[in-house]
N, C-alpha and C positions, 0 to 999 in steps of 0.2 A: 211427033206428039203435039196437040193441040196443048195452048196455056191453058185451057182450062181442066184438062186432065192432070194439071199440074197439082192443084188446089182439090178435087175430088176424094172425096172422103168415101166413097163406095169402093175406093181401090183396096184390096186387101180384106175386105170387110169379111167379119163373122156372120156365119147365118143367126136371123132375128133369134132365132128358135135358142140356140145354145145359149146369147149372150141373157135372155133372159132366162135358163136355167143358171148360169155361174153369178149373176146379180142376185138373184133368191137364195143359191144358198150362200153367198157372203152377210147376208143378214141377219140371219139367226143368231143370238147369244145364249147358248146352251152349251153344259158342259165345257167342252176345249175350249171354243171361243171365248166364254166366259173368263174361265181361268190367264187362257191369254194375253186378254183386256184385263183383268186385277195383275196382272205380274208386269204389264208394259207402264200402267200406272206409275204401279209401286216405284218401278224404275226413273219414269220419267219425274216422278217424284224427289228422289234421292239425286239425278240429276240438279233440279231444278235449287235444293237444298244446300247442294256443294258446288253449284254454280258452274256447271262442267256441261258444256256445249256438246261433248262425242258423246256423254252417257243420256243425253235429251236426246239426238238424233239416232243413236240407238235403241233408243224407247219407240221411236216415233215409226223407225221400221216397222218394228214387229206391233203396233197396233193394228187393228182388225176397225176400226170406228168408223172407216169413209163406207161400208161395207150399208147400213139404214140408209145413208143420207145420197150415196148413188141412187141409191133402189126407190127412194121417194122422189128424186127426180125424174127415172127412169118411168115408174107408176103415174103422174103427171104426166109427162107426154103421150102415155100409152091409154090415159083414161081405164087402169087398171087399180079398181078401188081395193079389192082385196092384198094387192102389194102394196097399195099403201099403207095398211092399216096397218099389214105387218111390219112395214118399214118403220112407222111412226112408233109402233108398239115398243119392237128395239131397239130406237135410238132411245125412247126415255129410259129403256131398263139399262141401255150402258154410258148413258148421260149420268145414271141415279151411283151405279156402281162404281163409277168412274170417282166422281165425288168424295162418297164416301172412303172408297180405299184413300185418298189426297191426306184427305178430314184426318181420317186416324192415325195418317200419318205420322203428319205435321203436327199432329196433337201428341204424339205420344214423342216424337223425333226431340230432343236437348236443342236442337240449333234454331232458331228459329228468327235467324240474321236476316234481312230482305237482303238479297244476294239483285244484284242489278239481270240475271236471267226471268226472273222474277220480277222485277220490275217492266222488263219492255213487255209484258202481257196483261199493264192492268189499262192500256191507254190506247185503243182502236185509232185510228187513221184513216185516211184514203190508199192507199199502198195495203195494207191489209183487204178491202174488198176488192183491188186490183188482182193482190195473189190467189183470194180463193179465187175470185173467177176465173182467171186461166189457167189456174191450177185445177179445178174443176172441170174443165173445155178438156185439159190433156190428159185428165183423169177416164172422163167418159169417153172419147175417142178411143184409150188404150183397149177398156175393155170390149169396145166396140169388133177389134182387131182378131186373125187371124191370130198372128206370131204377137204377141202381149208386150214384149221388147221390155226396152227398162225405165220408160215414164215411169210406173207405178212407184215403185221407191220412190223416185224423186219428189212427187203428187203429193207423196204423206208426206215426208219433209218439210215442203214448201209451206202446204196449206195450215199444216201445223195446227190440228187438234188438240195433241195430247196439252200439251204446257198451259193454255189458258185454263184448261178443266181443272188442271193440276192447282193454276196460280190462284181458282179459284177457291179449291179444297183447302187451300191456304188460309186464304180471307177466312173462312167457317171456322178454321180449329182455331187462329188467332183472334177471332171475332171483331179483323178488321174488315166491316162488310160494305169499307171502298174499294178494297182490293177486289172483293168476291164479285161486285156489279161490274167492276172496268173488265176483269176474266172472264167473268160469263158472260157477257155485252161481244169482246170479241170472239168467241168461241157460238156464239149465237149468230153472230156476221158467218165465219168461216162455215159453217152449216149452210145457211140459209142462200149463200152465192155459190157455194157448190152444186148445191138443188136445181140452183135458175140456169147453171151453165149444164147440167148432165140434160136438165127438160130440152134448153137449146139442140142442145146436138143431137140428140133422139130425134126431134123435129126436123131438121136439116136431115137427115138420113131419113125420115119418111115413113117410122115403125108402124106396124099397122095397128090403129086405136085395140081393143079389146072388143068383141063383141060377145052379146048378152043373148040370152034366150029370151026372155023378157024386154022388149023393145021399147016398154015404159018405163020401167026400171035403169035401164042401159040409156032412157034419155037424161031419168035424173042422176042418175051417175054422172053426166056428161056435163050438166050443167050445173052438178055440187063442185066439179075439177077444177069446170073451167073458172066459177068463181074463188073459187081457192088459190087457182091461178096470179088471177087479178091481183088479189090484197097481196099475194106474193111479190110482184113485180111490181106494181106502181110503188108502196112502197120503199124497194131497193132503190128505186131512182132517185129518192126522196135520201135516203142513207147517203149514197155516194155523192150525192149533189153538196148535202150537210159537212158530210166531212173533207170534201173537198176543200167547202169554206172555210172550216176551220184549220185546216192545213194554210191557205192563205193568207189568216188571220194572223197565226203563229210568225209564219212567216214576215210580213208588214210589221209586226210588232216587234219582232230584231231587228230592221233595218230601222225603226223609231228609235229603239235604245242605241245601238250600234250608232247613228248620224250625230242624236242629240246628247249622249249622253259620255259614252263609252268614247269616243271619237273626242270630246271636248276634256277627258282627263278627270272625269266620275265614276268611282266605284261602287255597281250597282250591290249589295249587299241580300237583296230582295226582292223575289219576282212572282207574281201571282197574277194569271191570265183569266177572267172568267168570259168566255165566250156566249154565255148561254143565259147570259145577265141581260137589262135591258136598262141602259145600255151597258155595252159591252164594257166590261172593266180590264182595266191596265193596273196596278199597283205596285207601286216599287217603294224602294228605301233604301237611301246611300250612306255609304262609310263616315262622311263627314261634312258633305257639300248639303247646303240649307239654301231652299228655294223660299222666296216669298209671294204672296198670292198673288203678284201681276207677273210671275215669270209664269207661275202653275198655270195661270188664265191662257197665256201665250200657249204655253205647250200643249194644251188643251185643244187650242184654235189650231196648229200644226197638223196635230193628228190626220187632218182630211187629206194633208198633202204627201202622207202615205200611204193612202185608201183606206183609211180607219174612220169612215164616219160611224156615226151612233156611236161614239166610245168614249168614255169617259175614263181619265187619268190621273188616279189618286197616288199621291207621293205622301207615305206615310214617316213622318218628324219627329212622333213625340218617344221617345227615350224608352220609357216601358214598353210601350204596345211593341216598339225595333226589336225588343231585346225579346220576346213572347214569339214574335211572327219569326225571327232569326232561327231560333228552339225547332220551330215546326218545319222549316226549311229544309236544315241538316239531314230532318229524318225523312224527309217527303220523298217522293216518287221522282221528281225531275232532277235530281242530286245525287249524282255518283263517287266515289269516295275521294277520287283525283281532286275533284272540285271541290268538294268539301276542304281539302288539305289546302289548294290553293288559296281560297276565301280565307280561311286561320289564318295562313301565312300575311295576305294583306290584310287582315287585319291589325295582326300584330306591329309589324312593320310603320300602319298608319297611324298608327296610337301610339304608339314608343313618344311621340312628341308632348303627349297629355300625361306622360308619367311623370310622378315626383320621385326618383329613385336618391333617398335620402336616408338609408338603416340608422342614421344617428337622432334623427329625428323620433323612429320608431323608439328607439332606445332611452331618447328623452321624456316621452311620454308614459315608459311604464316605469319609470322612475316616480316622475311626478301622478300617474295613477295606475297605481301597483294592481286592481283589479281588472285592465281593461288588458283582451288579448286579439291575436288574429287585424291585427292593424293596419292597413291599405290607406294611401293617400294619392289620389291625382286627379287631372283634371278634365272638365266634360262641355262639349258646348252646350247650353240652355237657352229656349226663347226668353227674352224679356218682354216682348209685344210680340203681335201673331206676323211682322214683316222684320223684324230684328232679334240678333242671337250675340249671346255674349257666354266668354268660358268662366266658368267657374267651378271652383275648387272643392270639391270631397273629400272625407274620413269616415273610412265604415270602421268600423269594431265592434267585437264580441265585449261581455261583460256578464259575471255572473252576477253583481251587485249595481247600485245604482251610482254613479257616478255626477260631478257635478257637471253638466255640459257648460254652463255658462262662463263657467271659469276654466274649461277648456277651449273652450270657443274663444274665448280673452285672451290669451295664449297664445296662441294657434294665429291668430289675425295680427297679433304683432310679431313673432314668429315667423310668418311666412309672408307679410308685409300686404296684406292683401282683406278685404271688407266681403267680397265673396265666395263667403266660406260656410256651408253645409256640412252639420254633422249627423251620419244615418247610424245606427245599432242594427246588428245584423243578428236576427233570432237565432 
């Protein structure tokens, strides 16, 4: 046997003829199909909802969806406009279905916890265009096939349709529509590299274009495909190149924090990547450690020495804005619960030093002011200049009446023997 019969794709092959009878009718959404797709949804839905990995890839079985998106790639290489159109036709009608069964889900569904299955489909990658395409490559090869074997399962699996569609039906009923653009973004990728890898492999096997009775007609078919083609593919290179880089970016900017920060005994509390900024933004904010503007300036000037030029690195200090951006963190998309629990726990641990755990104190003061309740004291580092930080000491309290602050503050400062002392009322 020659090596190149090794790699031969014509070995085993279906005749053209059948495989594009079983590609046309895999695309149709009427009746069964239809119902199919609303019941693999539904599923992948309630999956997705309870956070259960076997009841998503059991969705993902039984969906019907790679069934357009074969067939417009297939139609593409074959310069077959009428397949296309039907291809295109129902992939929007089970893109539209797909949606809304999600939508009403999760609209109607009590839970509506971001469950971290749900999260890993709102945020495309490079590894994501990598799996449609060769999930795509094994997809059309399979069907290309005599004996059909058992790629297919795997194809749907992998490429993983159902869930972004899903994560995006999400985004709509919750009307968070970051979730719906990162879902539909990658479910628009896994489409769209499927396409380019089924048009490939049709073209390497050689199908024969479509011919037309109308020789004028059959040219501009030919050259509506091929430019269709174009904005296809250049494009994608454009995609995969992008997120390659930001996979990089990601990357570079752990080994930033990880050298500088993490490695020197800083807990970072805060992280916020904007790639797509100019320049690119780093932003962080730590547990307790306070930089002044010529270490920032330094860390700034470092950045190149981990391939991060054009970036710029803002280290956010000031107390309110920490405690606001912290809130948004907990809940965000890169934060799974493990972490979240860890972070509390050093948090607490870190601060246990700034506490005044003194109940007699409390006790003293609703003696002396009988209307004030909810009473908290300890202490917090503060800039005094924009390059120096000093701690000082808080009292929040509740209070239905007005109370004399100054002659608790007079108190309080002999009291607790100290001049830096801030009293807040908490509404």
């Amino acid at each position: 046997m020659k090596l190149i019969d090794i790699f031969n794709l014509h070995i085993g092959e279906e005749e053209p003829k059948k495989v594009l009878e079983n590609v046309t009718a895999n695309i149709s959404f009427k009746g069964a199909s239809l119902w199919i797709l609303a019941c693999a949804i539904f599923i992948a839905s309630v999956g997705l909802n309870v956070n259960s990995t076997a009841v998503i890839i059991g969705a993902m079985l039984i969906s019907p969806l790679m069934g357009p998106i074969v067939g417009a790639g297939f139609a593409l290489a074959t310069y077959d406009f009428e397949l296309l159109k039907k291809s295109g036709k129902n992939l929007l009608i089970a893109t539209a279905v797909s949606l809304s069964v999600s939508a009403i889900y999760f609209y109607i569904s009590p839970f509506k916890e971001v469950q971290s299955e749900l999260l890993a489909r709102t945020a495309p990658n490079i590894y994501d265009v990598l799996i449609a395409f060769f999930g795509g490559i094994v997809g059309a090869i399979s069907i290309t096939r005599v004996e059909k074997g058992n790629p297919i399962p795997g194809v749907a699996i992998a490429t993983a349709l159902m869930p972004p569609l899903c994560t995006a039906g999400f985004g709509l009923a919750t009307f968070n529509f970051t979730f719906f653009a990162g879902a539909f973004y990658l479910y628009t990728i896994n489409c769209f590299f499927i396409c380019i890898a089924t048009f490939f492999i049709i073209k390497i096997l050689k199908y024969h274009p479509v011919e037309w009775k109308n020789k004028a007609f059959e040219k501009q078919i030919r050259y509506g495909i091929s430019f269709l083609i174009l904005i296809m593919v250049i494009p994608s290179f454009y995609l995969a190149y992008n997120l390659l880089n930001q996979k990089k970016f990601s990357q570079n900017v752990e080994r930033f924090i990880s050298s500088e920060f993490s490695d020197q005994g800083y807990t970072v509390i805060y992280k916020k990547l904007n790639y797509n900024a100019t320049p690119k933004r780093i932003e962080l904010a730590f547990l307790s450690h306070k930089f002044d503007s010529l270490s920032i300036k330094r860390l700034n000037h470092d950045l190149k020495n981990y391939a991060l030029d054009n970036t710029e690195l803002i280290i956010r200090q000031d107390a309110s804005d920490i405690k606001s951006e912290i809130l948004k963190e907990i809940n965000s998309k890169n934060t799974d619960i493990s972490e979240k629990d860890l972070k509390i726990s050093e948090l607490k641990s870190e601060l246990s030093e700034y506490q005044i755990n003194n109940p007699e104190l409390a006790s003293e003061i609703r003696i002396l002011f009988p209307d004030m309740q909810d009473i908290a004291v300890g202490k917090m580092q503060d800039f005094v200049t924009k390059d120096s930080v000093a701690v000082k000491t808080y009292l929040v309290y509740k209070s239905a009446k007005k109370i004399d602050e100054d002659k608790l503050k007079s108190w309080l400062q002999t009291k607790l023997k100290t001049q830096d002392l801030i009293l807040m009322k908490a509404e």
